[in-house]
Backbone as a printed PyTorch tensor [residue, N CA C, xyz], in Angstrom:
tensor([[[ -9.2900,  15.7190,  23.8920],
         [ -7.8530,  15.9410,  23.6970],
         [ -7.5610,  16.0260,  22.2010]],

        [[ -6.9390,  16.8610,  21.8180],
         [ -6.4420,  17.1540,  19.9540],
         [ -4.9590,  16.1970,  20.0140]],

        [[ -5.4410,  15.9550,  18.7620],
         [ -4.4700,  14.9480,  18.7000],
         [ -3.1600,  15.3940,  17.5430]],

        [[ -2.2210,  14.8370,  16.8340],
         [ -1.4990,  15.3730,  16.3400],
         [ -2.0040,  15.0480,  14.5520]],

        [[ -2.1890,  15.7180,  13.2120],
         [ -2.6520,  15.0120,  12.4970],
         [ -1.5540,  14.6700,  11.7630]],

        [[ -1.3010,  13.5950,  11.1080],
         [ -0.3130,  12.7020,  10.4130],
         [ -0.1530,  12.9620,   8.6980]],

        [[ -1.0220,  13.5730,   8.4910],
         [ -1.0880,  13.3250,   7.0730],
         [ -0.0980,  13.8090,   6.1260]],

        [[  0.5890,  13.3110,   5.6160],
         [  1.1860,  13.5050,   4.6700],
         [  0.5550,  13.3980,   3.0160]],

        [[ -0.2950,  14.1250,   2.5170],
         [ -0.5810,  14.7780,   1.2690],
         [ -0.8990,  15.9480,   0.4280]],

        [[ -1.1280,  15.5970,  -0.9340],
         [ -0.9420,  16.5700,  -1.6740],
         [ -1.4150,  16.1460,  -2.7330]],

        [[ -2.1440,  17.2240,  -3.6420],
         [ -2.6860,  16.8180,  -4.7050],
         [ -2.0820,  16.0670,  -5.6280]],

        [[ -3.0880,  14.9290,  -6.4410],
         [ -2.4880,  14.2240,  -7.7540],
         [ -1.9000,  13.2850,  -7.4690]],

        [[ -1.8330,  12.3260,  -6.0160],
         [ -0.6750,  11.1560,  -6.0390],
         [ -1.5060,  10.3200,  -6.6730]],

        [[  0.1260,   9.5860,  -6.5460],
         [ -0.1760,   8.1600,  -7.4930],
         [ -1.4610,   7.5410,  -6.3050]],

        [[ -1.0800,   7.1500,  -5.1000],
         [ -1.5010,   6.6250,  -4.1860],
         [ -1.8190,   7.2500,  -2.9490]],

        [[ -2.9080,   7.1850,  -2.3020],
         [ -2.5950,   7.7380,  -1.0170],
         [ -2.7020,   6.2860,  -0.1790]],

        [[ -2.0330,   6.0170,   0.8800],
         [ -2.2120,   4.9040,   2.2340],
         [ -3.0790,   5.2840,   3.2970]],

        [[ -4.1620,   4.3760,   3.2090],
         [ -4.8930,   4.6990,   4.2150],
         [ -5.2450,   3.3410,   5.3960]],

        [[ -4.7610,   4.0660,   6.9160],
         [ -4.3190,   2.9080,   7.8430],
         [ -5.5440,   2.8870,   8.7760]],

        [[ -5.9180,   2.5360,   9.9200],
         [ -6.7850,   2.3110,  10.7040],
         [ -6.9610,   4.1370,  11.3380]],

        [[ -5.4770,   3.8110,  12.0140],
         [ -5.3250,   5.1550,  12.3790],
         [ -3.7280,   4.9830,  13.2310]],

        [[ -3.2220,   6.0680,  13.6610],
         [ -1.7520,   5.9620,  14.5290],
         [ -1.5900,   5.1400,  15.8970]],

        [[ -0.7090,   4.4880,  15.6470],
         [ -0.4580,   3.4780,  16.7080],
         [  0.3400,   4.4070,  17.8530]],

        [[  0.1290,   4.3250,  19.0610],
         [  0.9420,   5.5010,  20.1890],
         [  2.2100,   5.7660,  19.6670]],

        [[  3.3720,   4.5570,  18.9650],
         [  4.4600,   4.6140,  19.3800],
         [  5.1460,   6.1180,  17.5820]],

        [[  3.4860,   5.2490,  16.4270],
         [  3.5360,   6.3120,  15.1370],
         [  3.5970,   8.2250,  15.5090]],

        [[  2.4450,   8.0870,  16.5970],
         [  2.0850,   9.4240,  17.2830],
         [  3.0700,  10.0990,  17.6990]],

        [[  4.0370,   9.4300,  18.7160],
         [  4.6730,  10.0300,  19.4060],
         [  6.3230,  10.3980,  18.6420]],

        [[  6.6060,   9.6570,  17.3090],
         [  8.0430,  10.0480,  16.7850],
         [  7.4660,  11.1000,  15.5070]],

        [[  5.7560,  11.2570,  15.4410],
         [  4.9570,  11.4810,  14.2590],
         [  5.6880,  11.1980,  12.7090]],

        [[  5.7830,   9.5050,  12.6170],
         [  5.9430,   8.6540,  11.3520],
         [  4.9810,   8.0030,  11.2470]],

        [[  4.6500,   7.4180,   9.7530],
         [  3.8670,   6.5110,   9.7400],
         [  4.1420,   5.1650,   9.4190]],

        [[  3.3340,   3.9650,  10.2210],
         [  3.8000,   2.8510,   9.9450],
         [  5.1310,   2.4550,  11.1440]],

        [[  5.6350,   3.3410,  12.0390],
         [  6.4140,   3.4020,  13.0060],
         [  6.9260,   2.0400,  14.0130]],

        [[  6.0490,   1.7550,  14.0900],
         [  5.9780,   0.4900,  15.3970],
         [  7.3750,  -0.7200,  14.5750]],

        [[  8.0960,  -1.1450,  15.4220],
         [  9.2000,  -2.5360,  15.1000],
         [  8.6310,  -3.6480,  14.3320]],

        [[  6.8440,  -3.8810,  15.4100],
         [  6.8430,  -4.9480,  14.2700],
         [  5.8620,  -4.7150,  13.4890]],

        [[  5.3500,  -3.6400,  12.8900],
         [  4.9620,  -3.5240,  11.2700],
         [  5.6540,  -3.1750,  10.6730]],

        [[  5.1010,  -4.3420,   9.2050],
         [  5.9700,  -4.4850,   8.1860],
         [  5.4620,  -3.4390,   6.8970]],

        [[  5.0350,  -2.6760,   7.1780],
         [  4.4020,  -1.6240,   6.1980],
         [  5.7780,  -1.2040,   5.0420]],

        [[  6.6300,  -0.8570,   5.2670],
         [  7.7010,  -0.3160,   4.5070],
         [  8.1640,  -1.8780,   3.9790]],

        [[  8.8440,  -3.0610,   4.5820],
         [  9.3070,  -3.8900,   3.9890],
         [  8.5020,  -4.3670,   2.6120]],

        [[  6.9950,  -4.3920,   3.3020],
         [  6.0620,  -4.9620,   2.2010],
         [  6.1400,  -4.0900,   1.6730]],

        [[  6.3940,  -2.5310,   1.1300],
         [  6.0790,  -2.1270,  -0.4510],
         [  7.5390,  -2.2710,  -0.9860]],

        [[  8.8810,  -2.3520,  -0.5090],
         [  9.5220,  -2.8120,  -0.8450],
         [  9.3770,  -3.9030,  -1.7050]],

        [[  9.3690,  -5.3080,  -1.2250],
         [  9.1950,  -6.3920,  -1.8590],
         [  8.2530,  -6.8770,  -2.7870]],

        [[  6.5400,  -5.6980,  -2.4990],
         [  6.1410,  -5.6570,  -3.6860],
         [  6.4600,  -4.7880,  -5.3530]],

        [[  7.3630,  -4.5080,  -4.8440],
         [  8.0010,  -3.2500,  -6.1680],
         [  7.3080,  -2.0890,  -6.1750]],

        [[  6.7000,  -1.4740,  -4.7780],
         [  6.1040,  -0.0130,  -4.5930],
         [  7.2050,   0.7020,  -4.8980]],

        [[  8.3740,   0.3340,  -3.8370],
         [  9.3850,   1.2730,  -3.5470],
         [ 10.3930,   0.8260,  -4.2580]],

        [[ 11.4400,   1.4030,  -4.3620],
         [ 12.5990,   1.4220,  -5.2070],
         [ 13.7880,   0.9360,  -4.0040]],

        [[ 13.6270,   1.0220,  -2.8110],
         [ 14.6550,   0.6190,  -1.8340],
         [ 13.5700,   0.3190,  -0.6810]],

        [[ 14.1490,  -0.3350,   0.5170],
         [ 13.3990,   0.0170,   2.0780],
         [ 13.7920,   1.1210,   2.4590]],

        [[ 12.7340,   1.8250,   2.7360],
         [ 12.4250,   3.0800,   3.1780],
         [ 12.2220,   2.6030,   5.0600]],

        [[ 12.8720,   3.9640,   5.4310],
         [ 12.6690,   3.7020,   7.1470],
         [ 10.8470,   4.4740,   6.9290]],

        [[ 10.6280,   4.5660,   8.6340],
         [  9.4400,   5.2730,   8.9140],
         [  9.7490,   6.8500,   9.0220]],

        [[ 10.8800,   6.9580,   9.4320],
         [ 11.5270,   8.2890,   9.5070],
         [ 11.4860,   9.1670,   8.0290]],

        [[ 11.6150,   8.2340,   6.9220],
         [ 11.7200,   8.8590,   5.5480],
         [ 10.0460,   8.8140,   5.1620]],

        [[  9.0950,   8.7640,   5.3670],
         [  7.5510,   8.5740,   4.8030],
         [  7.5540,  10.0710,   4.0390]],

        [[  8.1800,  10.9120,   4.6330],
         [  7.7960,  12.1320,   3.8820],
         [  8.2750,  12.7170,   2.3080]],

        [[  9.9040,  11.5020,   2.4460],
         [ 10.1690,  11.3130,   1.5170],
         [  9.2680,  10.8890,  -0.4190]],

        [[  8.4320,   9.9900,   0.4860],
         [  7.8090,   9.4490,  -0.6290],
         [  6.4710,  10.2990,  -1.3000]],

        [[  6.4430,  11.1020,  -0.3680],
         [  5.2440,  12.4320,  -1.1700],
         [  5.8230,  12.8250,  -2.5480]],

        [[  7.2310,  12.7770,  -2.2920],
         [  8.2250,  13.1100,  -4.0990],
         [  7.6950,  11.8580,  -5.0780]],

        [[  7.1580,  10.8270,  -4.5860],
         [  7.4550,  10.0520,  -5.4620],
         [  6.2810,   9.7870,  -5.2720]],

        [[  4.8280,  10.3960,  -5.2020],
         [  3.3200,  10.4500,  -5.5940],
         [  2.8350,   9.3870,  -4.5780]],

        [[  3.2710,   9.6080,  -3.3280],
         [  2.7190,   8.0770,  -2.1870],
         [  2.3180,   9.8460,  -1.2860]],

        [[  0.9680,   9.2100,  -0.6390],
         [  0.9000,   9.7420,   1.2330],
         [  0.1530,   9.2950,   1.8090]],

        [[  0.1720,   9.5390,   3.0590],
         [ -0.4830,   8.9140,   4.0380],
         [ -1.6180,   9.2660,   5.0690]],

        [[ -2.6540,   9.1810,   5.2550],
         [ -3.5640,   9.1190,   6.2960],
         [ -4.5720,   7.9500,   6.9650]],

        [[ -5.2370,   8.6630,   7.6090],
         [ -6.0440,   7.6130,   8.6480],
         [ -7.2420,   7.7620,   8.5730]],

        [[ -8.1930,   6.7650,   8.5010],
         [ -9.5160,   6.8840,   8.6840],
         [ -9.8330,   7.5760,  10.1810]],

        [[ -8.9820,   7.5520,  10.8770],
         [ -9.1700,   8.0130,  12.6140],
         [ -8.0430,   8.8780,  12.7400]],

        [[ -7.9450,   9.8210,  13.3600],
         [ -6.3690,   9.9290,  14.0140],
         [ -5.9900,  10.2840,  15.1240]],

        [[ -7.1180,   9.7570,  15.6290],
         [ -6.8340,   9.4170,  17.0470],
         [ -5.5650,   8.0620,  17.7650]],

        [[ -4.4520,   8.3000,  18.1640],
         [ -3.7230,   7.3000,  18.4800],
         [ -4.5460,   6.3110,  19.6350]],

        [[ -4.1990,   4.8360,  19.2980],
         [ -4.3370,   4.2050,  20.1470],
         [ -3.5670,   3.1340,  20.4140]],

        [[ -3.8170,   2.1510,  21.2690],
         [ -2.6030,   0.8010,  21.2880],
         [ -2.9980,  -0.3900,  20.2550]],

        [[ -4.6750,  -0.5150,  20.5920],
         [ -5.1650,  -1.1800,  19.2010],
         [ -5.9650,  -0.8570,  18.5540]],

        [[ -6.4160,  -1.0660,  17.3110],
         [ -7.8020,  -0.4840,  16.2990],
         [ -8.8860,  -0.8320,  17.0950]],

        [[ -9.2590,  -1.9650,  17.6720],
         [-10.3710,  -2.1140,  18.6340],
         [-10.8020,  -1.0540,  19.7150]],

        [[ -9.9280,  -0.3500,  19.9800],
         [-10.0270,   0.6830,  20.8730],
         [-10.8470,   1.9030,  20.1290]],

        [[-11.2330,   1.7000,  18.8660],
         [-11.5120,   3.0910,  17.9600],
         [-13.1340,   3.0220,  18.3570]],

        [[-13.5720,   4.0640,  18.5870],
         [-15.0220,   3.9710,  18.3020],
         [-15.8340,   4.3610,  17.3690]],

        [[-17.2020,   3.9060,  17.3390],
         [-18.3260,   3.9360,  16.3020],
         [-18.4150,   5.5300,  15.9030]],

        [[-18.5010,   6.4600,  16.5950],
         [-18.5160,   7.6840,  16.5210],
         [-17.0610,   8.1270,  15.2760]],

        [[-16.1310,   7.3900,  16.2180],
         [-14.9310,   8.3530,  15.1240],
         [-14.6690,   7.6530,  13.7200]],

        [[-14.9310,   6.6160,  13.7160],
         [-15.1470,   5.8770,  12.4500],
         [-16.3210,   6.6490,  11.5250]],

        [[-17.5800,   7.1040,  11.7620],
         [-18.4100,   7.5980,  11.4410],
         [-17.7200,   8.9350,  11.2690]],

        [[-17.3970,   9.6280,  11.7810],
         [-16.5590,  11.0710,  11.1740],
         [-15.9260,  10.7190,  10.9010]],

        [[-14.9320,   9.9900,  11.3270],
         [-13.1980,   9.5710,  10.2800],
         [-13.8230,   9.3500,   9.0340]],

        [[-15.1550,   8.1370,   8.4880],
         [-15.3920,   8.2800,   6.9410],
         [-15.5850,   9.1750,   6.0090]],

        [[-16.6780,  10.6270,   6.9960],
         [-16.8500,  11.8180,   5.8230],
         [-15.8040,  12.3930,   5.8850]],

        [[-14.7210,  12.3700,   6.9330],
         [-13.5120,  13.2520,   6.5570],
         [-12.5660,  12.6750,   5.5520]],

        [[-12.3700,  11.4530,   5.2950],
         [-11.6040,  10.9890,   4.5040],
         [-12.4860,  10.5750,   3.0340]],

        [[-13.2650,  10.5790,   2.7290],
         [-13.8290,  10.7450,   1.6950],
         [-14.2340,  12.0820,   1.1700]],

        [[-14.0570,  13.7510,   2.0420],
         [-13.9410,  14.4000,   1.8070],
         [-12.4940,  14.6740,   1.2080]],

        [[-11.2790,  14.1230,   1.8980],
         [ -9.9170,  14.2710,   1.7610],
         [ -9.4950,  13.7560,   0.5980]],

        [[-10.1150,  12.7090,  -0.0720],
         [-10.3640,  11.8050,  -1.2190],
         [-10.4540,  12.6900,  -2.0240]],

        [[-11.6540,  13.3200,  -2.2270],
         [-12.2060,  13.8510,  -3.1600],
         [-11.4710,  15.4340,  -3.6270]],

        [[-10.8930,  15.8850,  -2.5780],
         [-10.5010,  17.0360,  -2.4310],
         [ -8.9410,  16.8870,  -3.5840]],

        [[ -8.3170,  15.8290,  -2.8950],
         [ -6.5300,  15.3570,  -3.4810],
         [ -6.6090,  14.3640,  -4.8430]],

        [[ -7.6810,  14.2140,  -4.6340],
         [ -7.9360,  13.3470,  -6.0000],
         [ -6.6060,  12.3590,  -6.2530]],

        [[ -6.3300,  11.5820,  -5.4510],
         [ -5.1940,  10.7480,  -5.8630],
         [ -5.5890,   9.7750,  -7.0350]],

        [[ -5.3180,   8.5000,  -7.3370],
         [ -5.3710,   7.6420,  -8.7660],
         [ -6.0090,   6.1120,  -7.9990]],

        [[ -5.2030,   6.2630,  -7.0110],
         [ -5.5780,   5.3770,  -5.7810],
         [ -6.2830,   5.3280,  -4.5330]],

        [[ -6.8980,   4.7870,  -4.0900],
         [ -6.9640,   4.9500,  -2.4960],
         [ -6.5370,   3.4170,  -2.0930]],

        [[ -5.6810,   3.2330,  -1.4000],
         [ -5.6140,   2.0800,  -1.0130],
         [ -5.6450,   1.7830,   0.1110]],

        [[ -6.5520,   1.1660,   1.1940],
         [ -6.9220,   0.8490,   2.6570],
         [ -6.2470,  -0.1290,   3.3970]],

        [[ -5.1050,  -0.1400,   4.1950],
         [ -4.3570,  -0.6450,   4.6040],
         [ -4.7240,  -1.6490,   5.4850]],

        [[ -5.6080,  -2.7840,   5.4330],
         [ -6.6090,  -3.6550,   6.0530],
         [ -7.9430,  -3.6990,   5.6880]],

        [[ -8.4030,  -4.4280,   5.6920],
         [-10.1010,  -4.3840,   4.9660],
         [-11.0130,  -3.6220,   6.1400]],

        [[-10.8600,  -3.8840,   7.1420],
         [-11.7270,  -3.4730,   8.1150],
         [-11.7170,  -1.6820,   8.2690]],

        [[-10.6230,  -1.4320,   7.6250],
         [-10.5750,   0.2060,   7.2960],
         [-11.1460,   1.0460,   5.9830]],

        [[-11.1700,  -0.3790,   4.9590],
         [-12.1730,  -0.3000,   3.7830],
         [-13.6140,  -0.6600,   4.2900]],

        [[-14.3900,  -1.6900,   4.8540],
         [-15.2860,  -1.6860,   5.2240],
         [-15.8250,  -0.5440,   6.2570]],

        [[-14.7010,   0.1400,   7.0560],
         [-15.6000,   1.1780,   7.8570],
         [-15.8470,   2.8710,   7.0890]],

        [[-15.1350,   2.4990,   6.1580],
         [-15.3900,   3.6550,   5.2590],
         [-16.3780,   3.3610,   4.0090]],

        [[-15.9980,   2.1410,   3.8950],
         [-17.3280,   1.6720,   2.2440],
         [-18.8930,   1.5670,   3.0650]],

        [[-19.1020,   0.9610,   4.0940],
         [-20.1830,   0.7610,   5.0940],
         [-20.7620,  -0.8850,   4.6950]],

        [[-19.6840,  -1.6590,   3.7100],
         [-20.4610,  -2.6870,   3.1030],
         [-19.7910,  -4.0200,   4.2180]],

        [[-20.3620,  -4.9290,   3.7740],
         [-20.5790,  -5.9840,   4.9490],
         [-18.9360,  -6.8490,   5.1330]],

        [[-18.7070,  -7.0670,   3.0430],
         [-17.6030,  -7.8700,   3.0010],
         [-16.5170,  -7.4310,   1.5980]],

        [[-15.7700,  -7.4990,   1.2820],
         [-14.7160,  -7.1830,   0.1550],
         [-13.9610,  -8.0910,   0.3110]],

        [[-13.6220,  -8.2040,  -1.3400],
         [-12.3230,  -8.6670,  -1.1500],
         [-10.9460,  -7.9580,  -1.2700]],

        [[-10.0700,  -8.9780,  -1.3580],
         [ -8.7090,  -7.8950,  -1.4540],
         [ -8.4060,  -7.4600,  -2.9050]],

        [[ -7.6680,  -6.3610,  -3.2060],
         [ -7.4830,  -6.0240,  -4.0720],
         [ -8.6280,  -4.8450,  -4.6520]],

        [[ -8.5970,  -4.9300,  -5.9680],
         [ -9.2890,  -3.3790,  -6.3130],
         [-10.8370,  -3.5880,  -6.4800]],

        [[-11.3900,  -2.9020,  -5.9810],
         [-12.6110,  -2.9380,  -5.3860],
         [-13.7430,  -2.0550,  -6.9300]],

        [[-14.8130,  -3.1430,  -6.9280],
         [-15.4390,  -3.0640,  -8.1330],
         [-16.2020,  -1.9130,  -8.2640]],

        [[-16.5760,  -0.7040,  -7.5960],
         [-17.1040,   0.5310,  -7.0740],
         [-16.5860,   0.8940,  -5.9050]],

        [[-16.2470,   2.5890,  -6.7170],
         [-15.8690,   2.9850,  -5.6090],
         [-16.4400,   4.1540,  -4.9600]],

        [[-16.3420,   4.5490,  -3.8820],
         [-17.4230,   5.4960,  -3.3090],
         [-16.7640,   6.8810,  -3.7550]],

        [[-15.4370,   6.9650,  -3.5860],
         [-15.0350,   8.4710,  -4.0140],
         [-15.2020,   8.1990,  -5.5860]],

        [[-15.9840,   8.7090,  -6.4760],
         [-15.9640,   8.8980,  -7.6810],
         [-14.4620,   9.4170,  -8.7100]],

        [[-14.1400,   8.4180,  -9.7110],
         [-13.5610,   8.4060, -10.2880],
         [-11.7060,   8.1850,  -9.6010]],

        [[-11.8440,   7.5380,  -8.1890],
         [-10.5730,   7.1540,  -7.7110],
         [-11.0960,   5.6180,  -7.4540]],

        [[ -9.7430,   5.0330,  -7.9670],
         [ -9.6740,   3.6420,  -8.0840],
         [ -9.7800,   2.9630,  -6.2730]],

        [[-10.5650,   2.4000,  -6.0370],
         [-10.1440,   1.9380,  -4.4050],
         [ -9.5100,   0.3580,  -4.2780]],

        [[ -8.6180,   0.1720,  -3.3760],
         [ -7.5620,  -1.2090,  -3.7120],
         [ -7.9470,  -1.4100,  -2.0200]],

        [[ -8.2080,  -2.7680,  -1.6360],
         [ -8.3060,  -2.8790,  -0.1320],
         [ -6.5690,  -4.2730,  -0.3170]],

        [[ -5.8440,  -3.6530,   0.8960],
         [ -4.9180,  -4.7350,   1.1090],
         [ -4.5700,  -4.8330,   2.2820]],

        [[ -3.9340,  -6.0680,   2.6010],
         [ -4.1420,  -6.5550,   3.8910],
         [ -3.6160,  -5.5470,   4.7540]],

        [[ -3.8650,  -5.5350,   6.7120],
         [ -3.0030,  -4.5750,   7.4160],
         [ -1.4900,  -4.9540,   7.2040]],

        [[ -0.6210,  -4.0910,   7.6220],
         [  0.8710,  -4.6040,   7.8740],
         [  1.2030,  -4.3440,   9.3880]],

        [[  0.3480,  -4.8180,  10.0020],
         [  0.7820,  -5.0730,  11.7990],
         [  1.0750,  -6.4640,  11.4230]],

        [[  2.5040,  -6.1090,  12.9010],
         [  2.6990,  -7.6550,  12.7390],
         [  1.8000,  -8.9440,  14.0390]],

        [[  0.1230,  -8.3490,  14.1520],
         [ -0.5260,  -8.7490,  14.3950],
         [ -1.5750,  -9.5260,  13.7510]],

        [[ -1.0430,  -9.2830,  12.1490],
         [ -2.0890, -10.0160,  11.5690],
         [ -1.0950, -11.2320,  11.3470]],

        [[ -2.0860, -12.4380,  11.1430],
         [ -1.5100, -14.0830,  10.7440],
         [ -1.1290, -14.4980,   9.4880]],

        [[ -1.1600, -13.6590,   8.4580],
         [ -1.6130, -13.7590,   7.1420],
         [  0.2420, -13.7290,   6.8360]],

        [[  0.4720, -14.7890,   5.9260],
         [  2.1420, -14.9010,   5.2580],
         [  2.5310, -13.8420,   5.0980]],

        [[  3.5290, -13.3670,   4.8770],
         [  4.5420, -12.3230,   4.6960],
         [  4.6100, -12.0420,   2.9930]],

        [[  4.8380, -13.4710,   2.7530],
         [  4.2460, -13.7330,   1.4290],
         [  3.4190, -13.7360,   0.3760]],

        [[  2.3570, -13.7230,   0.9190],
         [  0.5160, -13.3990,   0.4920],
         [  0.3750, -12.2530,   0.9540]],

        [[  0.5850, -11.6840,   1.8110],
         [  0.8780, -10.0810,   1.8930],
         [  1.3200,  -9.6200,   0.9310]],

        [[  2.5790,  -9.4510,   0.1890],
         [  3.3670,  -9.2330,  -0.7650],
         [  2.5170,  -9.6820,  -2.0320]],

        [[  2.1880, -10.7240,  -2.0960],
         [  1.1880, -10.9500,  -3.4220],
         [  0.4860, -10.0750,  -3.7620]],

        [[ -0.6440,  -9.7630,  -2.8540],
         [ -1.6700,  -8.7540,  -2.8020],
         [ -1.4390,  -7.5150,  -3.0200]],

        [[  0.0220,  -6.9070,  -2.0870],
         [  0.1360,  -5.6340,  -2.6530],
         [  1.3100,  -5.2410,  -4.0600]],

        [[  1.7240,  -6.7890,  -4.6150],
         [  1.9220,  -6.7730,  -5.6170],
         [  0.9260,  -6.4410,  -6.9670]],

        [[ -0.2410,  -6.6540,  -6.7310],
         [ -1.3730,  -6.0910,  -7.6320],
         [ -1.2790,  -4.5210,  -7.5470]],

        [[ -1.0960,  -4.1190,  -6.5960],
         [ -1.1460,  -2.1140,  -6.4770],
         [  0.0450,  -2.3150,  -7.3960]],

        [[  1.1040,  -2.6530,  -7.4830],
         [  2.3140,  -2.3700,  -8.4600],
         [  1.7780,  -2.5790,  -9.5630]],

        [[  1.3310,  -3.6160, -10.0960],
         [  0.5100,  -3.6090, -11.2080],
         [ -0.1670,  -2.2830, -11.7020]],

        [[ -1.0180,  -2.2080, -11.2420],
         [ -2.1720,  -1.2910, -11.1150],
         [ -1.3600,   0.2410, -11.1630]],

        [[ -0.4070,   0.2730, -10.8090],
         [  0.0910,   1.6590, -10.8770],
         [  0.9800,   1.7780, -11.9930]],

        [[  1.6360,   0.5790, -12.4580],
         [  2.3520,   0.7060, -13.7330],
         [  1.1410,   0.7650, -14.8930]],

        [[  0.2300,   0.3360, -14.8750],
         [ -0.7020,  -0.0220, -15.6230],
         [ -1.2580,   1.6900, -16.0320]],

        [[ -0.9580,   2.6420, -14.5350],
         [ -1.6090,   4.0310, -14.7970],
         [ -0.6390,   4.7960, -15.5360]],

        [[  0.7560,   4.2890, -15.2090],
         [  1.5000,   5.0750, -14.9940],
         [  1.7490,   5.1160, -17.0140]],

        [[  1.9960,   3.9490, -17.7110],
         [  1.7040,   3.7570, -18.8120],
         [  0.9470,   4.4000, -19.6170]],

        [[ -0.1210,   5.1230, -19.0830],
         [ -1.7050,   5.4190, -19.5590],
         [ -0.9530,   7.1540, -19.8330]],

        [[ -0.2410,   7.2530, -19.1380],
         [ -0.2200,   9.0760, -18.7620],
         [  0.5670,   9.7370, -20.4090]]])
């Protein structure tokens, strides 16, 4: 079955977001980050990504402002566990092809387990990652924003308070 693809990019962003892959409910309004209870938009809010809360409806919005979005998979499902070994294994050369192609400043992996199935390495930590496989793009692993993970709302926000860093830090450089 073909599925619908999500991506919102374009050469030169600041950042691209990269998620597990589309949750049914992302698929079916085709937004990203869609579902009630992920907090994907609140958290770049509160880390100083965004300049306001952005709905899921506006994601396309933020291509103006050097953000986009894809999936290591894009195949929709209900959970990431549902993904298999196979599409993870193509989801990596396609998105490290997609990497390389858009050359963003960032890649940032929206859960580690979406950095580990694309890095192939065992463990990372959060934040910006000491080698990176797409050459000459910075890679940042930060936590998921389902509101399935346990992790504070707060320490969430910490973490992707470093990408704010990190992007003023580029943005300075230019």
């Amino acid at each position: 079955m073909n599925h619908p693809d999500l991506d919102l990019l374009r050469p030169d962003l600041d950042v691209i977001f990269i998620g597990f892959n589309p949750s049914l409910y992302s698929a079916e309004v085709m937004h990203h980050y869609a579902s009630k209870s992920n907090r994907f938009w609140r958290i770049l809010y509160q880390a100083g990504i965004t300049d306001r809360l952005y709905r899921p409806s506006e994601d396309w919005e933020l291509l103006e402002k050097g953000f986009g979005f894809t999936n290591i998979v894009h195949r929709p499902t209900k959970a990431a566990a549902e993904i298999t070994a196979e599409e993870y294994r193509t989801g990596k050369k396609e998105l490290l092809n997609k990497l390389l192609f858009y050359q963003p400043k960032i890649a940032c992996f929206v859960g580690k387990g979406v950095y580990l199935s694309y890095s192939g390495k065992k463990k990372a930590d959060w934040g910006l990652q000491p080698d990176s496989i797409a050459r000459g793009i910075m890679e940042f692993t930060a936590p998921s924003s389902s509101g399935l993970v346990r992790m504070k709302q707060d320490e969430i926000v910490g973490i992707y308070t470093e990408l704010t860093k990190l992007l003023k830090e580029k943005q300075s450089l230019k």
